[in-house]
N, C-alpha and C positions, 0 to 999 in steps of 0.2 A: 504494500500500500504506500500509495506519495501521501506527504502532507503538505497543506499550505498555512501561511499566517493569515487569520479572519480580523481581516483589519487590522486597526492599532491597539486591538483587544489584551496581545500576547498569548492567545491562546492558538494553538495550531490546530488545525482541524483535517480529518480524512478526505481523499480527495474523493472517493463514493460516500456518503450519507444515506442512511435506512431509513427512507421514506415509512408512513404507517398509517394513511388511512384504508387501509383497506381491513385493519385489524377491528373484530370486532363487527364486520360485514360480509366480506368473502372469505375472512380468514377467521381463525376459530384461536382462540387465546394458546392453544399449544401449537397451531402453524406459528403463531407470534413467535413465542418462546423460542421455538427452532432459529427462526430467521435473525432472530438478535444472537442466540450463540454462535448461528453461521456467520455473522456477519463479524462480532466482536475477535473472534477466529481469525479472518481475513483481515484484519487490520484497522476495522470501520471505528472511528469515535465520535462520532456525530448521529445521533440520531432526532428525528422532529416528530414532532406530536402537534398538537393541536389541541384545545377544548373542543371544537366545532365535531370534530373524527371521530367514528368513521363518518364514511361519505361512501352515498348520499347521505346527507344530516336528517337525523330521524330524533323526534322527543325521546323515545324509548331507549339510545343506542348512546344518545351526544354522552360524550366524555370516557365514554366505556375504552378506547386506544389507551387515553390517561393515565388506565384503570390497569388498564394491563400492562403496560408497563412497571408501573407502580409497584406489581403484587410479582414479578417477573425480579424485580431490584431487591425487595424484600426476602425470596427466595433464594435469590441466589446472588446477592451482594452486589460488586464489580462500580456504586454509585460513580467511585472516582475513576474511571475508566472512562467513563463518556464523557463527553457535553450534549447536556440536556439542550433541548431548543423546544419550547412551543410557544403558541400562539394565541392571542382573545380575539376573541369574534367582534367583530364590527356591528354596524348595524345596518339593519336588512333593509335595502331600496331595490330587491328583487324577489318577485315571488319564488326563485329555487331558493335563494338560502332566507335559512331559518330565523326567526322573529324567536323565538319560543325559551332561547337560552337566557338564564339571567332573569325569567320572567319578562323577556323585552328589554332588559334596560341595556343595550347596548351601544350605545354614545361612549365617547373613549374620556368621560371626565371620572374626577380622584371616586368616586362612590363605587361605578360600574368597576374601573379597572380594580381598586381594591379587593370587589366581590372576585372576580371573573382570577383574578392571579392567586387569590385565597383557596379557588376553589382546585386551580391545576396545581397548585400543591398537594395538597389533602388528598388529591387522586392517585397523585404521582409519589404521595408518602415519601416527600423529600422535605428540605426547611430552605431551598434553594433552588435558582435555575437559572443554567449560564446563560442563554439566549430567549430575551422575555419577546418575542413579537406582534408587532399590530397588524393580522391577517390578512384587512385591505382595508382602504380610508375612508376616514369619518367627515368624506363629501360626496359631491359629482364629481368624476372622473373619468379617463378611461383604464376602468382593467377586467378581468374576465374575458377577454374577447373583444371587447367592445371597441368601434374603430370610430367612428364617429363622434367629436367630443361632445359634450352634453351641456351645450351652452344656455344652464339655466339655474337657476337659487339653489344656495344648497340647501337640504330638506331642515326642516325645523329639531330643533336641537343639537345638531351639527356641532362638533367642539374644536375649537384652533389647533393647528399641531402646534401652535409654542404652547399650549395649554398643557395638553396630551405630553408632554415631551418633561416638566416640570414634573409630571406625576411620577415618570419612567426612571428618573432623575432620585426621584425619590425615593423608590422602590431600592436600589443600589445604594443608595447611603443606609437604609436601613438592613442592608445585606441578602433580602430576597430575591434580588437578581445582579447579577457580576456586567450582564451588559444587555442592550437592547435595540432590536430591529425594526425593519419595515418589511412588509410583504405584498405585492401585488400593486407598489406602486408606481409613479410618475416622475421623469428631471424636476418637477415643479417640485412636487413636496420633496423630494432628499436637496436642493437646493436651499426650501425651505428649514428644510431638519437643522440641514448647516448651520446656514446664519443665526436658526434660535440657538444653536449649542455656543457659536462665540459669541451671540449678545446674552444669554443669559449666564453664561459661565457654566453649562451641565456637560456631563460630557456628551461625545457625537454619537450619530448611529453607527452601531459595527456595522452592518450587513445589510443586505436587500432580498429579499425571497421572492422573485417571478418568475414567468414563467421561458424558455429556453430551448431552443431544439432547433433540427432541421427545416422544422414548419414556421418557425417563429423565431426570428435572426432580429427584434426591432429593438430588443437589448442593447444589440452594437450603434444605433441609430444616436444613441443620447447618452444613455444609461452605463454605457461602457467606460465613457469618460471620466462619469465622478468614477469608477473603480481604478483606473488609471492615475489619476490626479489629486484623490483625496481617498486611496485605498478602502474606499466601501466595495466589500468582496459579495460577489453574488455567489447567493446559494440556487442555484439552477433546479426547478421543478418543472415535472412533465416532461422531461430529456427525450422519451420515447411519444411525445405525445398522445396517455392514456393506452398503447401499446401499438398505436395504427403505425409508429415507423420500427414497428418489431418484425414486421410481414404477417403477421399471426389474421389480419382482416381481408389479404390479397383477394382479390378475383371474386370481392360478394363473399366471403368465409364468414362465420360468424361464429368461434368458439362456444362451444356452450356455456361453460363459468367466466368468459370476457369479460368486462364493463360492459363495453359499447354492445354488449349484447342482453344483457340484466338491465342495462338502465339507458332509457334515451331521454333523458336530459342533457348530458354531455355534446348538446349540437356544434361545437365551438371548433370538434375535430372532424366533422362527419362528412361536411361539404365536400361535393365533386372536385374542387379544386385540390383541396386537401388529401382525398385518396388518390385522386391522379398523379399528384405528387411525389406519394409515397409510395406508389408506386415504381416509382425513376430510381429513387432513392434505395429502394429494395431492388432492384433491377444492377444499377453504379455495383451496391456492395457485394452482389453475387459476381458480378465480372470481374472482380479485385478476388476473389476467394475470401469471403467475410458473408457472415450472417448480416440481416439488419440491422437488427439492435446493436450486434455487436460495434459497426459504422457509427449507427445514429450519437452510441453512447461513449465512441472515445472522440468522435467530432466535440462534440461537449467538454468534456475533459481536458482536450489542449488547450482550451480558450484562455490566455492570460487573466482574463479578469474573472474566472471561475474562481471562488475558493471550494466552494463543492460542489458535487453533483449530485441531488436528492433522487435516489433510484425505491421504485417498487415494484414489488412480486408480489405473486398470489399460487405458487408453485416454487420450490425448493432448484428445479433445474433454471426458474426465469432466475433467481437470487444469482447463482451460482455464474450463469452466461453474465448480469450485468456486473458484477463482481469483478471478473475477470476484463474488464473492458481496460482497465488500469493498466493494463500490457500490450494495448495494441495500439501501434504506432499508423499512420496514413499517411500514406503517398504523396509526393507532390501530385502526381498523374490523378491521384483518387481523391485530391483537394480539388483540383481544378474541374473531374467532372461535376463537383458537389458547387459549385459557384456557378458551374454551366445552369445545371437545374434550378438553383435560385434565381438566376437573372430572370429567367424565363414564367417562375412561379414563387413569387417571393411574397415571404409569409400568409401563405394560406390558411393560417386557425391562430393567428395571434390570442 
C-alpha cells in the first residue's frame, strides 16, 4: 500500500480507502467485518462512514454502517490503526435524501451538528474522530449531478459556512474531532472555507470528499487547484462510478445483487451517454490486457491531487481486484487512449 499526506493534517492516509455504505444494505455486518480485516490486511487506514449509510437512506437502517463499525472496533480493537472519517447529513432540498435524521433538524448550526456528531460517536463507540465531514452544503449548489446552477435563494434556515466552520473549530478544541472536511462541494465554498479559516483564526479544511472517475474529470476543472496550491487532498468517491466502469452492466447486463439493478434512483450514472462511454473505457482496458475496474481504479490513483481513493465492494473478489489496483501502472499509449474518449464524451454522470 502507498500513503499520502491528507493535507497539512500530518496524518498520512492509504492510498485505497474502504468505502461503507453498502454495509448494512447489501452487505450483512459479517460481509462488513471480512472486508475491514481484508482491507486492514492490505494496508488500508482510512476508512469512511457516514451517519446518513447505508444507502439508499432508509429510517429503519440510517446509522446502522456507524453501528457496525463501532461493534467491529469493540470486538476486535485495532481503534489506533485507522483514521476514522464520517460525515453529518445536511439538509434535504431533494426528495431522494432523507429529511427524517435528527428529526429534521439538519441545518449545519452548533444544536444540529452537536446532536448529529454526539450521535456518530455513540454509534461508532469511540470518544473521537479524525475526519468530522459536512456531507454536502447547507445551500443551493451544484453537487449530486446536478449541472445546471440553481440560481435562486437559499432555502430558509440555510446556515453561513463561516458559521458552520466556528462550530467544526470547536468541536477540535474540545478534542472530539483532530480535523474537518467538506464533501460534495464547490471552488466557491473551499474558497470560502479558506478565507473564514485566516479571518477567523480556526484552522483550515483538511480534505474534500466528491465525486471522481472516468465519467466525471470536473475535479481537474477548478477543484484540483486549491489541492495543488493550498494542499486540500481529495478523497475521490465513486472511482468506479456505482460499478458501470467495472464492465459488470456491459451490453444491457444487469447483475442480480448490482445497485443499479436493486435500486433506480441512482439516475446520475444510467444515461446513454454514460454507458456509451463506458463502454470505450471497458473496450481501451481490455486492449491494454486490464480489466475495467482494474483501468478505471488506478486512473484515479495516479492523480497528484488524490490523497485517497474511496473504493467499495459488495463481494470479497470486487474488495480484492480494487485493492490491488495500487500496482498497476498505465501507459503512456493507455493514457492517451483514455483523453481520446474524454475529449469526445466528457463527463457524462458528473
Amino acid at each position: 500500500m502507498q500513503f499520502r499526506a491528507l493535507g497539512s493534517t500530518g496524518l498520512t492516509v492509504s492510498q485505497i480507502a474502504l468505502g461503507t455504505m453498502t454495509w448494512g444494505e447489501q452487505n450483512s455486518e459479517s460481509d462488513a467485518f471480512e472486508q475491514i480485516a481484508i482491507a486492514l490486511a492490505h494496508g488500508v487506514n482510512l476508512i469512511d462512514v457516514a451517519e446518513l449509510y447505508p444507502v439508499p437512506p432508509r429510517p429503519e437502517t440510517q446509522g446502522e454502517t456507524e453501528r457496525i463499525l463501532g461493534r467491529y472496533l469493540q470486538r476486535h480493537g485495532g481503534r489506533e490503526r485507522i483514521v476514522l472519517a464520517t460525515k453529518a447529513t445536511g439538509p434535504s432540498f431533494d426528495p431522494k435524501r432523507p429529511s427524517t435524521i435528527r428529526g429534521g433538524r439538519l441545518h449545519f448550526d452548533r444544536a444540529s451538528l452537536v446532536e448529529a456528531l454526539n450521535g456518530s460517536l455513540a454509534r461508532l463507540q469511540t470518544d473521537y474522530i479524525d475526519l468530522y465531514q459536512l456531507h454536502w452544503p447547507d445551500r443551493s449548489a451544484n453537487y449530486f449531478g446536478r449541472r445546471g446552477y440553481p440560481w435562486q435563494a437559499d432555502p430558509d434556515g440555510s446556515v453561513a459556512l463561516e458559521e458552520t466552520l466556528e462550530v467544526l473549530a470547536g468541536f477540535v478544541k474540545e478534542g472530539k474531532i483532530c480535523h474537518f472536511g467538506l464533501s460534495n462541494e464547490t471552488p466557491w465554498g473551499v474558497a470560502r472555507s479558506l478565507a473564514a479559516s485566516a479571518t477567523l483564526g480556526i484552522p483550515r479544511v483538511a480534505s474534500i470528499q466528491n465525486p471522481y472517475s472516468l465519467l466525471n474529470r470536473t475535479y481537474e476543472l477548478a477543484l484540483a487547484e486549491f489541492s495543488h496550491r493550498e494542499g486540500i487532498g481529495l478523497l475521490a468517491y465513486s472511482p468506479l462510478a456505482f460499478g458501470l466502469l467495472s464492465g459488470k452492466y456491459r451490453h444491457g447486463a444487469r447483475p442480480p445483487r448490482a445497485r443499479l439493478t436493486l435500486f433506480d434512483r441512482f439516475t446520475r450514472y444510467t444515461g446513454a451517454q454514460s454507458m456509451a462511454a463506458a463502454e470505450s473505457y471497458a473496450a481501451l482496458a481490455e486492449a491494454h490486457g486490464l480489466s475495467p475496474a482494474a483501468m478505471a481504479l488506478a486512473f484515479v490513483n495516479r492523480q497528484p491531487f488524490v490523497a485517497s481513493n474511496i473504493i467499495g465492494a459488495t463481494t470479497r473478489e470486487q474488495l480484492l481486484e480494487n485493492l490491488a489496483s495500487v500496482e498497476i501502472s498505465l501507459s503512456e499509449e493507455l493514457l492517451d487512449g483514455i483523453d481520446a474518449i474524454h475529449e469526445c464524451c466528457p463527463n457524462p454522470a458528473p
